[in-house]
C-alpha positions, -999 to +999 in steps of 0.1 A: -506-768-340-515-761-378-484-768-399-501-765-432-524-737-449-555-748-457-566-760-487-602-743-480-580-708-480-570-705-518-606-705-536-612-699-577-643-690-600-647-688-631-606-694-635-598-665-617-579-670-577-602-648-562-589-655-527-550-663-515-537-668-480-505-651-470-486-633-441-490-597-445-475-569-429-495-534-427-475-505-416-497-473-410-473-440-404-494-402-399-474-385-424-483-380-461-458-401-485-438-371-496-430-367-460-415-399-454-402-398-486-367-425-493-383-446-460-411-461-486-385-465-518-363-485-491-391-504-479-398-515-512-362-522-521-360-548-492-388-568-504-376-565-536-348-581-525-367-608-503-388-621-533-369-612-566-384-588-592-395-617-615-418-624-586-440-589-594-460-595-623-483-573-625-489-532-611-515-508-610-517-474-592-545-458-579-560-444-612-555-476-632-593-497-635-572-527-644-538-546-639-507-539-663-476-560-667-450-552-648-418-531-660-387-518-656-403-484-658-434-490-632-409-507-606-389-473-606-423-455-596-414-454-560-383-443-565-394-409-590-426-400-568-405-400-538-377-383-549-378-344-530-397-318-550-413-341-571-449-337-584-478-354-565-515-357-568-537-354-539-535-400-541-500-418-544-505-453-544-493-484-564-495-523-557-477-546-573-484-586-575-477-619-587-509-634-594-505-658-630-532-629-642-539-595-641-569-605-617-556-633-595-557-627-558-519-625-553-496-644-529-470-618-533-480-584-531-461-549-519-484-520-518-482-483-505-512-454-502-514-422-492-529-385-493-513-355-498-521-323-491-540-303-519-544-264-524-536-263-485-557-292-474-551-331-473-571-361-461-560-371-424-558-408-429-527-428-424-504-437-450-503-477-457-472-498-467-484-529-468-468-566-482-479-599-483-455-636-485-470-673-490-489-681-457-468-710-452-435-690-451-449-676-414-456-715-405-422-725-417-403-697-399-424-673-375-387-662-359-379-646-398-415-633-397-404-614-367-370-602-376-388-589-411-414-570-392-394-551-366-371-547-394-392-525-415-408-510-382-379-494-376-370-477-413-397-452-407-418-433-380-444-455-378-473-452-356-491-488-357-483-519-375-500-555-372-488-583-392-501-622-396-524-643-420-545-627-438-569-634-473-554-611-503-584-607-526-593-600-563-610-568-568-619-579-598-643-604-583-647-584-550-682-601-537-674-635-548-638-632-529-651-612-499-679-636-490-652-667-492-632-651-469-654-637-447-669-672-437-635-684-431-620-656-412-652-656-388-648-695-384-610-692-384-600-658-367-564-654-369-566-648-409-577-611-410-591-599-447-564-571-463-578-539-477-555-514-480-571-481-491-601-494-462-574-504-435-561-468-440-601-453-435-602-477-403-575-460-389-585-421-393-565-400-373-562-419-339-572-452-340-558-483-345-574-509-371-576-539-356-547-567-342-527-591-357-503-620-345-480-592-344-494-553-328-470-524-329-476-497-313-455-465-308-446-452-276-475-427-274-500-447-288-489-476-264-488-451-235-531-448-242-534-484-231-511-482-203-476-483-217-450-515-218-454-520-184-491-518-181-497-540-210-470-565-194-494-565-164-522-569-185-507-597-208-478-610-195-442-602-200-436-626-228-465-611-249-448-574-245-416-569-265-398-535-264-390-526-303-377-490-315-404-464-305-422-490-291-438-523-280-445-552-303-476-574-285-472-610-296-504-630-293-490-670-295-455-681-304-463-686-335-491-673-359-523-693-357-553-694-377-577-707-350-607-725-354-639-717-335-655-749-348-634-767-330-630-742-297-599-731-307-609-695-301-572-679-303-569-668-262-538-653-269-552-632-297-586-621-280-563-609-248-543-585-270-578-573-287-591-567-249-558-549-242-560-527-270-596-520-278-600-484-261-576-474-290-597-494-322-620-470-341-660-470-338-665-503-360-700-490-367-688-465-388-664-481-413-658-490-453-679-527-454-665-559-468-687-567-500-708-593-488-748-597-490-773-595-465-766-565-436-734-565-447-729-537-423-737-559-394-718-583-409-689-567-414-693-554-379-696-590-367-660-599-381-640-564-370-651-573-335-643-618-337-620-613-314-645-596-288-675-615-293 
């Protein structure tokens, strides 16, 4: 069993950390942020907490082309944009990192996005709270990682959640990041590739956007693929845990990276995928990684690793 990140994970051009392994969590609820409203200023809070605000070093929202500096000010941005009655544009959405520059791939990162609705209309795709912690915090304590996730499961209405390793990326050096983490995602499966603003196009309406170590589901999503007691059938009873509005499907005891080099093709991972493809969206059809060559075969290639 892997006890250490990788070393091959963490990759840098031209000074920059275009790549960073960490544990993210990706919450997707249906509602537009106004409507869950304090849920998102709380969720951010907590993590607040977890890492310390001299963690966050940097912020942009969705309008920014570039990183600022952290400040007092752009931390309370959660806080003012949900507060009732306040004024929204059709996007609300605002990471903040702690990369040693504006364009680092982070190891820290909190991050939420969302539509709301315009002159009468709004965009149907999910809204995304999403956070990211050091890799080897998972490793060193899987039971915490647990606890944290059902934790903020439970502080809104959400309707699908997946949480394990995954590659943060720099935008700033999207291609050069994207194809480093692509050939290690496809060789190591259990380390997914965060988007947020594509994770939430993934999703659409109805559909889930892929697995993790961790897949929540709520009750009537999980009632598609044959509810807690059809996916205990289907996976075992240790694998199905009954959460708040839900099931939480638990692919190994702890999170694993896998290695298909070495056979180590992540059973445990590809049985939840099985159990809960009729609910994925049509891979076919979705935002691409940006990578050479067909990248949309390519990008098709690594939704579906789990399948193949």
């Amino acid at each position: 069993m892997t006890t250490r990140v990788p070393e091959a994970f963490d990759a840098t051009c031209e000074g920059i950390r275009v790549t960073s392994a960490t544990f993210s969590i990706s919450l997707y609820a249906t509602p537009a942020p106004s409507e869950i409203g304090q849920p998102i200023v709380d969720i951010f809070e907590r993590y607040r907490e977890l890492v310390g605000d001299d963690t966050l070093k940097f912020y942009a929202t969705g309008t920014m082309s570039k990183h600022k500096p952290v400040t007092k000010r752009a931390l309370g941005m959660p806080a003012v944009w949900m507060k009732p009655g306040a004024r929204l544009s059709d996007l609300v959405s605002v990471e903040y990192h702690d990369g040693a520059q504006f364009n680092d791939a982070p190891k820290h990162l909190w991050a939420v996005h969302g539509s709301e609705e315009v002159d009468g209309e709004r965009i149907t795709d999910p809204t995304v709270i999403r956070l990211s912690l050091p890799a080897q915090s998972a490793l060193d304590d899987p039971e915490a990682m647990i606890a944290l996730t059902t934790e903020l499961w439970g502080m809104a209405e959400f309707r699908f959640a997946h949480a394990g390793f995954a590659f943060e990326c720099s935008r700033y050096m999207a291609e050069t990041a994207h194809e480093h983490a692509y050939a290690q995602s496809m060789r190591h499966p259990g380390i997914d590739i965060a988007h947020t603003a594509n994770d939430a196009i993934m999703m659409g309406e109805d559909a889930i956007r892929g697995i993790g170590w961790l897949t929540l589901l709520d009750e009537a999503t999980a009632e598609r693929v044959g509810g807690s007691e059809g996916l205990a059938e289907t996976l075992g009873d240790e694998a199905v845990v009954l959460i708040q509005r839900g099931v939480m499907l638990r692919a190994d005891e702890s999170p694993q990276f896998g290695d298909v080099n070495r056979k180590d093709d992540l059973p445990g991972y590809r049985a939840v995928y099985a159990a809960v493809q009729s609910l994925m969206t049509d891979t076919s059809d979705v935002p691409c990684l940006d990578i050479g060559g067909d990248f949309e075969a390519r990008t098709e290639a690594w939704l579906t690793r789990f399948g193949s």
